[in-house]
N, C-alpha and C positions, 0 to 999 in steps of 0.2 A: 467658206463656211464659218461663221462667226459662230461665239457660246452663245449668244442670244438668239441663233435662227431655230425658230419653232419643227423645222423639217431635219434636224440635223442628224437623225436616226432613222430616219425612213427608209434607208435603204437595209436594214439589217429585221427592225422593227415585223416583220412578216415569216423571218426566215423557221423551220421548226426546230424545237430545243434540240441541241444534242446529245446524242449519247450515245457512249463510248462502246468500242468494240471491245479493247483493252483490260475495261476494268468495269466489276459488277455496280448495279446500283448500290446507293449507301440509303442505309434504312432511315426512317424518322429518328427512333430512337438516338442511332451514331452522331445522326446532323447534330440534334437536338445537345448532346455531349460536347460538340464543338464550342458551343454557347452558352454551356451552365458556370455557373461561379466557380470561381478557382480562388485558394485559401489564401491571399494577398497578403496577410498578415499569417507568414508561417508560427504556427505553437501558438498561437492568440488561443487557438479551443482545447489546449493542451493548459496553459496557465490558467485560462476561466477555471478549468474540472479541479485545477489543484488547488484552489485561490477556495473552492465549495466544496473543498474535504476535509471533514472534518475530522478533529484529532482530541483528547480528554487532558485536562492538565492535570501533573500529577500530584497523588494524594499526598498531606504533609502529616505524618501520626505525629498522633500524642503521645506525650512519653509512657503513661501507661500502655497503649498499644506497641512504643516500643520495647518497653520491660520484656511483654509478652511473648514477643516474637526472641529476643535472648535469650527467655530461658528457656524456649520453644527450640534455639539452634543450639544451646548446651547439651539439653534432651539428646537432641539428633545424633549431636557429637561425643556424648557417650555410647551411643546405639551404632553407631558407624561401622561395626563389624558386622553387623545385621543386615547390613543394606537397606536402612526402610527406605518404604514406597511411603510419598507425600503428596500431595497436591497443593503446588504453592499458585498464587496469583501478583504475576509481577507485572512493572513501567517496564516499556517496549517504547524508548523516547524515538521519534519522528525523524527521518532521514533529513526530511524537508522544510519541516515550517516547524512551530515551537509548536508541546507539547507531546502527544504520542499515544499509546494506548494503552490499554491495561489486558492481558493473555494468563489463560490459565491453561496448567499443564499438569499431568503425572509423571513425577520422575522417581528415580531408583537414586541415592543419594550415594557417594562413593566416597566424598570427603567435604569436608568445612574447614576452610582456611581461616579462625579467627581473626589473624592478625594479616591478611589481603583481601579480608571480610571478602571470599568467591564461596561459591557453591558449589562444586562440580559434581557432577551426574557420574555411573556405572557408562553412559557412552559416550564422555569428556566433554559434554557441555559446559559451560560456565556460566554462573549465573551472581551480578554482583548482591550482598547482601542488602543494600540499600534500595535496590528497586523492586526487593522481595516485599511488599506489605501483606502478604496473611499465607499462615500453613497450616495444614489441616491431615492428621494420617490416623490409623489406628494406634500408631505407637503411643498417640499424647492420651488415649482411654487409662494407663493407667496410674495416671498424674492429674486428677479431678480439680487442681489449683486453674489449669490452662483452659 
């Protein structure tokens, strides 16, 4: 029986499909799974998502906005026995790619490290001074300059 004889399945050619005592049918669906694409290029749709996420670069003040905000953390830091409550809005720079984001929070202020320019919060947060750009409390009503 050569590969070119036209009869060379004939004798199987009639026989009926089998199936198994063993083991249940497989559904279309499962077949169909046997066959679908597989992610060949492992983290390809993992770098696309990160590569189209976007991130804000961050802001540069001006020194008047930075005046601002000094003698906005002087304030603070005479009132430091008081614990005010603020609402600052700081850089949250980017684990990943350059830039990051900008987050606003309320916090309870516990202490001002001038001179390691940090923030730290009543629940030992830290926060650096630098990537605070704007604060906002009741305390600065009665200081009409700010």
């Amino acid at each position: 029986m050569s590969e070119k004889d036209p009869h060379r399945y004939d004798d199987i050619i009639d026989l009926p499909h089998f199936v198994s005592r063993n083991r249940r049918h497989m559904s279309n669906y499962d077949r169909a799974a046997q066959f679908a694409p597989f992610d060949a290029l492992t983290g390809y749709s993992e770098a696309i998502s990160e590569t189209a996420r976007l991130t804000q670069d961050e802001i540069i003040l001006t020194e008047n906005q930075k005046e601002i905000l000094d003698r906005k953390f002087r304030i603070l830091s005479a009132h430091i026995n008081e614990r005010p409550k603020v609402e600052i809005v700081y850089f949250m720079p980017d684990l990943y790619k350059e830039g990051g984001h900008y987050l606003n929070e309320t916090i309870t202020i516990r202490k001002i490290d001038l001179v390691q320019k940090i923030l730290i919060t009543s629940d030992q947060r830290k926060y650096e001074l630098s990537s605070i750009i704007e604060v906002n409390g009741e305390i600065f009503d009665q200081y009409p300059e700010n």
